[in-house]
C-alpha positions as CSV (number, residue, x, y, z in Angstrom):
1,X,-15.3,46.5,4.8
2,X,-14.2,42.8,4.3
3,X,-16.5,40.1,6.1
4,X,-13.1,38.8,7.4
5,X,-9.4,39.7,8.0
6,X,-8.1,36.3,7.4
7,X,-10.0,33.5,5.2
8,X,-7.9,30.5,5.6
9,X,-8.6,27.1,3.4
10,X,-8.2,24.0,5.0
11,X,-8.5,22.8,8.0
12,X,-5.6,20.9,8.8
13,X,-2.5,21.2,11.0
14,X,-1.4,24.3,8.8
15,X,-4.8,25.9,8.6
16,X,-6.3,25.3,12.3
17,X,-3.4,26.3,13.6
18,X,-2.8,29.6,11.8
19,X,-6.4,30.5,11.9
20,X,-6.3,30.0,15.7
21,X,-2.9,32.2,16.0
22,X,-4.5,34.9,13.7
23,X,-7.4,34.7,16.1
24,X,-5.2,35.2,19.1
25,X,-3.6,38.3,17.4
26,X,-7.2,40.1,17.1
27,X,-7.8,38.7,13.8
28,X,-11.1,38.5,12.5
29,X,-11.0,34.6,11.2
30,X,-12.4,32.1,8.9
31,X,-11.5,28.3,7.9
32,X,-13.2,27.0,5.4
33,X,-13.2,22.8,5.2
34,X,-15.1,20.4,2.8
35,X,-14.4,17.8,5.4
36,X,-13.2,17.0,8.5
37,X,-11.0,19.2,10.7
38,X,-8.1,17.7,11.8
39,X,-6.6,17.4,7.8
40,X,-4.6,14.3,6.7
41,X,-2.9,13.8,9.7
42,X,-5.6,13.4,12.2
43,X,-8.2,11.8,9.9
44,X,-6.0,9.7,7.4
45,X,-2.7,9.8,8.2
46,X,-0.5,10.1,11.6
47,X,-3.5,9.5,14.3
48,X,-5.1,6.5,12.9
49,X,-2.2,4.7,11.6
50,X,-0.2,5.0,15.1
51,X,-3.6,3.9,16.6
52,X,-4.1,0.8,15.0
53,X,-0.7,0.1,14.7
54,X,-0.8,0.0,18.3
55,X,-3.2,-2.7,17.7
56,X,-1.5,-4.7,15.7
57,X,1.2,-4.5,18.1
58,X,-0.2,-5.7,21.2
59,X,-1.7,-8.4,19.1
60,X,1.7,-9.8,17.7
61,X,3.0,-9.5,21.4
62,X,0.3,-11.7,22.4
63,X,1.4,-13.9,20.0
64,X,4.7,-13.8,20.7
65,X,4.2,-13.5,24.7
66,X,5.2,-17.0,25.6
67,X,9.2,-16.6,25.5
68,X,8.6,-13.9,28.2
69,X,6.5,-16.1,30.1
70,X,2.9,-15.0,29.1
71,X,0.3,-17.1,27.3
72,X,-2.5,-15.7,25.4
73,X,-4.1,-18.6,23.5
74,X,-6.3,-18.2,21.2
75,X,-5.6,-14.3,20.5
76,X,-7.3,-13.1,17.8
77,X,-8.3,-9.6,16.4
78,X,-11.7,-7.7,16.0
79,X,-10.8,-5.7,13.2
80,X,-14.2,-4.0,13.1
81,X,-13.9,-3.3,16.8
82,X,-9.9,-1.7,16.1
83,X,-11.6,0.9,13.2
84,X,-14.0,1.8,16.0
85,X,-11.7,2.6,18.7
86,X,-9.9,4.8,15.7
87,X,-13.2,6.6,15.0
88,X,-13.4,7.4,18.3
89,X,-9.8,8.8,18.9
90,X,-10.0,10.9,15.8
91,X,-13.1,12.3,16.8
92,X,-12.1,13.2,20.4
93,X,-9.3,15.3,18.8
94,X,-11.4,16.9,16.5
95,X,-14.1,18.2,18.4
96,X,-11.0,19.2,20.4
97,X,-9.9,21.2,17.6
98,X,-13.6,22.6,16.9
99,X,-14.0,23.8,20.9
100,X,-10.9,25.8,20.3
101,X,-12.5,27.9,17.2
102,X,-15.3,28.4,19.3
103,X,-13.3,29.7,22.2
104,X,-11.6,31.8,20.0
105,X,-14.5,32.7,17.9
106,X,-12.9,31.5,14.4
107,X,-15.9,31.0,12.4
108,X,-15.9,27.2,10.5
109,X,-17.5,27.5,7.2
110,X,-18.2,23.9,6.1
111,X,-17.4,23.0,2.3
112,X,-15.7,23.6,-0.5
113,X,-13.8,26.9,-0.7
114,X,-12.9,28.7,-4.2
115,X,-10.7,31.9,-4.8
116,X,-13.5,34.0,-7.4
117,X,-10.7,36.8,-7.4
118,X,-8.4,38.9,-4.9
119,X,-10.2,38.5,-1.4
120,X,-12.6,36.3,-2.5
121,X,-13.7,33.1,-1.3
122,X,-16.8,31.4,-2.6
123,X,-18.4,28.1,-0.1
124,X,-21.4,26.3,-1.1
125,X,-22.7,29.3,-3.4
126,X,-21.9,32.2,-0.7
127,X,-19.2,34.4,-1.1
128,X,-17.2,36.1,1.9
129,X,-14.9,38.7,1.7
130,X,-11.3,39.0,3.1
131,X,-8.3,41.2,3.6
132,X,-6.0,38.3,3.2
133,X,-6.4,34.5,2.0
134,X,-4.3,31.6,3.4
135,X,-4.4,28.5,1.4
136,X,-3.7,25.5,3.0
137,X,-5.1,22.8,1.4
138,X,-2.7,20.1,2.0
139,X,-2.0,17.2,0.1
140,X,-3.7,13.7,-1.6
141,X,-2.6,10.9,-2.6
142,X,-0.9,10.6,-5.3
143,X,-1.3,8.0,-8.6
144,X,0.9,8.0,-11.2
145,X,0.0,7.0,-14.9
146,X,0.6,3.0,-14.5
147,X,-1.5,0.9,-16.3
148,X,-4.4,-0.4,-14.2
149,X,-3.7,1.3,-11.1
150,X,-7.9,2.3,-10.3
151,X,-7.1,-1.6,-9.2
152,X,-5.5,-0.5,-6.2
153,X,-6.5,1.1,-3.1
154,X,-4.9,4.7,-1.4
155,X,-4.2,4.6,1.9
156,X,-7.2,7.0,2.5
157,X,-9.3,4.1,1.6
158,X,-6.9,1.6,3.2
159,X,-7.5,3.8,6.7
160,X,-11.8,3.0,6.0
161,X,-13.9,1.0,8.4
162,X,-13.3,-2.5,7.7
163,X,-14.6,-6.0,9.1
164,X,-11.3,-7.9,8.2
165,X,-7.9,-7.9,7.2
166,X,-6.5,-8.6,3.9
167,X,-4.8,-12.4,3.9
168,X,-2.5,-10.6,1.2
169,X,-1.4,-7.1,0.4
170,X,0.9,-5.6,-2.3
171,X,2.3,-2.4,-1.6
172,X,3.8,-0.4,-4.0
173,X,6.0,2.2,-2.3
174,X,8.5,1.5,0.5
175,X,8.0,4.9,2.0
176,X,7.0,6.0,5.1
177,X,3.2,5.6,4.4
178,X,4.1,2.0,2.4
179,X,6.1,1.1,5.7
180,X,3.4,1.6,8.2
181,X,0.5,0.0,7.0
182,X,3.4,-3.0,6.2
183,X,3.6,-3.4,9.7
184,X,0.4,-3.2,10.7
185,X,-0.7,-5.7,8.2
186,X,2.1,-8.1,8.5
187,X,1.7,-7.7,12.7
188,X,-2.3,-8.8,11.8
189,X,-0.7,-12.4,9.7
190,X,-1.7,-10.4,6.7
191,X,1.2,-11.6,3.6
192,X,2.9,-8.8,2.5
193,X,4.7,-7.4,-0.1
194,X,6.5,-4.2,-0.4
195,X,7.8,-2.9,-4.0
196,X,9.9,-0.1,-3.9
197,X,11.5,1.9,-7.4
198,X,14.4,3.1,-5.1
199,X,17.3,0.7,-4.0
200,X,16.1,0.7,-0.6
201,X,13.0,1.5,1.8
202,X,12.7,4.8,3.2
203,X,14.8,6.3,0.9
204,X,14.7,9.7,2.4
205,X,16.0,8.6,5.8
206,X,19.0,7.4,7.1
207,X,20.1,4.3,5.5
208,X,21.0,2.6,8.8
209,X,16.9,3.1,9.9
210,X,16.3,1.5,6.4
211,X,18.4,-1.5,7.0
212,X,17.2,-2.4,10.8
213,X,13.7,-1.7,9.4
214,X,14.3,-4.0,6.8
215,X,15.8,-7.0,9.1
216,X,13.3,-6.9,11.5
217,X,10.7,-6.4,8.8
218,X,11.8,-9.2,6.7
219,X,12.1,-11.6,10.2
220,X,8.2,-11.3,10.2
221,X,7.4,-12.8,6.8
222,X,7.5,-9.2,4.7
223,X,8.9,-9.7,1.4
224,X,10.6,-6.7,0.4
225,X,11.6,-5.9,-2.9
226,X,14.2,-2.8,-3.7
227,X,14.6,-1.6,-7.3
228,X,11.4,-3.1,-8.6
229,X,9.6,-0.7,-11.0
230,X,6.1,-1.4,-11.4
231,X,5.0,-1.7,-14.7
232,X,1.1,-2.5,-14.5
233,X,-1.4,-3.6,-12.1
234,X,-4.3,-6.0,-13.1
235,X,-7.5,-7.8,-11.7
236,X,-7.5,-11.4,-11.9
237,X,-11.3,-12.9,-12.9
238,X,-11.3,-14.1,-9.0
239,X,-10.8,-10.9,-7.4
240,X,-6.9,-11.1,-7.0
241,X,-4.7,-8.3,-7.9
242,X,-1.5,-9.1,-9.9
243,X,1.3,-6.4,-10.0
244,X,3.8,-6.5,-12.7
245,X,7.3,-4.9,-12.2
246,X,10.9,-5.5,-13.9
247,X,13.9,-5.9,-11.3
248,X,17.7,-5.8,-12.6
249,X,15.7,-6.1,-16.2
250,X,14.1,-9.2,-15.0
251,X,9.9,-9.5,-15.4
252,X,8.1,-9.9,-11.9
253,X,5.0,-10.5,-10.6
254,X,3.6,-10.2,-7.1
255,X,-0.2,-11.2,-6.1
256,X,-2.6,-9.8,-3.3
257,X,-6.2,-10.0,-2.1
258,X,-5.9,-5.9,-2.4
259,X,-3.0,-3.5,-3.6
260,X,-2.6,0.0,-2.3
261,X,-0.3,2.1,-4.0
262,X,1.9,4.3,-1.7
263,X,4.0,6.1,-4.1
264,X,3.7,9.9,-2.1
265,X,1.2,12.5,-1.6
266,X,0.7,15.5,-4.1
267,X,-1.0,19.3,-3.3
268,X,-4.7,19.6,-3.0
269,X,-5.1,22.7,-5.5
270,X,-8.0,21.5,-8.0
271,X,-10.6,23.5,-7.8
C-alpha cells in the first residue's frame, strides 16, 4: 500500500490548491515544497508587487496632493520599513495557506522533491510512495543567453529586503512583470528605463492598455523604448550597469545603478 494517494510538488496556487481539493475528496495527500508555500505569486510575484506598489502610490499622491488641496511636505519613503510591511502580508497569507493543510490533514513535506520512478517521490533522502504524482512546480525566471546578463538582477531578487531604492533602473522587458516594478520605481523618483524587443509594451494585451499605459507612464519621467534588442549588458568600474541594444539598426546604450531583466518566466523542472 502507497504512503499516499496523491503526492503533489509544489506548493503554489496549482499545487495548494489541488492538494487541498484532493483532500476534500477523501484523498490521502502530500505537497512537497523546497520553499515557501504560497509559490510565485504570493512570495515573488502578484502579493508583493501590488503591495508595495501600493506604496509607491500613496507616496507619489503625497507628492502630488497639493492640486487637490492637500499638502504633505517633506514626504519621503522608508523603503526598509515598505519590504517589512510586505513580509508581513506574505506571511499572514501563508500561514493561512498552512492552517488549511492542517485542517484538512494534507501532510507538508519540506524540501526538494524528485520523481526516482513511477510513484515515487524522493525529499531530503526519504522516499514516499504514491498512487498518483501531480507536478506543479511552477515557473522562474527566465535569462536568455545575452552577453553579461549575471550583471542584472531577476525580479525575485528585485522583490528582496532592501534599505533604498535604486536612483536608476534599466529594465529590460516591457511586460507585465517589466511594467510593474516600472511603476513602482518611477512612483519612488527612481530614473527609469524600459527596453522592450517587441514594438510596444505589453505586447500580449490589448494595444489600447499599451498605449494609455505608455502616456501616463512616459508623463512620469519613464523612458520607454519599443523595438530595442538588447545586445549585452556590462558593469562599469564604478558599479554602473550599461545595457547595449540596436533600435531601427541604430547602436544604443542605456545606464542604471542596477538592471533587472524581465524578459518572462520559464518551467521549474530541473531536477
Amino acid at each position: 500500500m502507497s504512503d499516499y494517494q496523491l503526492i503533489v510538488i509544489g506548493a503554489g496556487p496549482g499545487g495548494y490548491v489541488a492538494a487541498l481539493k484532493a483532500a476534500k475528496l477523501g484523498m490521502k495527500t502530500a505537497v512537497v515544497e523546497n520553499r515557501d508555500v504560497g509559490g510565485t505569486c504570493l512570495n515573488r510575484g502578484c502579493i508583493p508587487t501590488k503591495t508595495l506598489l501600493h506604496t509607491s502610490e500613496l507616496f507619489r499622491e503625497a507628492r502630488e496632493g497639493e492640486k487637490f488641496g492637500v499638502s504633505a511636505q517633506g514626504a519621503s519613503v522608508d523603503f526598509a520599513a515598505a519590504h517589512r510591511r510586505k513580509a508581513e502580508v506574505t506571511e499572514k497569507l501563508r500561514s493561512g495557506i498552512e492552517g488549511l493543510f492542517k485542517q484538512k490533514k494534507v501532510d507538508l513535506l519540506r524540501g526538494t522533491g524528485t520523481i526516482l520512478a513511477p510513484g515515487q517521490v524522493s525529499v531530503e533522502g526519504q522516499t514516499y510512495t504514491a498512487d498518483k504524482i501531480l507536478i506543479a512546480t511552477g515557473s522562474i525566471p527566465s535569462r536568455p543567453p545575452i552577453p553579461g546578463l549575471e550583471h542584472a538582477i531577476t525580479s525575485d531578487e528585485l522583490l528582496e529586503s532592501q534599505d533604498k531604492v535604486y536612483g536608476s533602473l534599466v529594465i529590460i522587458g516591457g511586460g507585465v512583470i517589466g511594467m510593474e516594478f516600472a511603476s513602482i520605481y518611477s512612483a519612488l523618483g527612481c530614473e527609469v528605463t524600459v527596453l522592450e524587443a517587441m514594438d510596444r509594451i505589453l505586447p500580449n494585451m490589448d494595444r489600447e492598455i499599451c498605449q494609455n499605459l505608455s502616456m501616463i507612464l512616459k508623463k512620469r519621467g519613464v523612458k520607454i523604448f519599443p523595438g530595442a534588442m538588447v545586445t549585452s549588458v556590462e558593469q562599469r568600474e564604478d558599479g554602473m550597469r550599461v545595457v547595449r541594444y540596436t533600435l531601427k539598426e541604430q547602436p544604443g546604450e542605456a545606464g542604471g545603478e542596477a538592471v533587472l531583466c524581465a524578459i518572462g518566466r520559464r518551467p521549474n523542472t530541473q531536477g
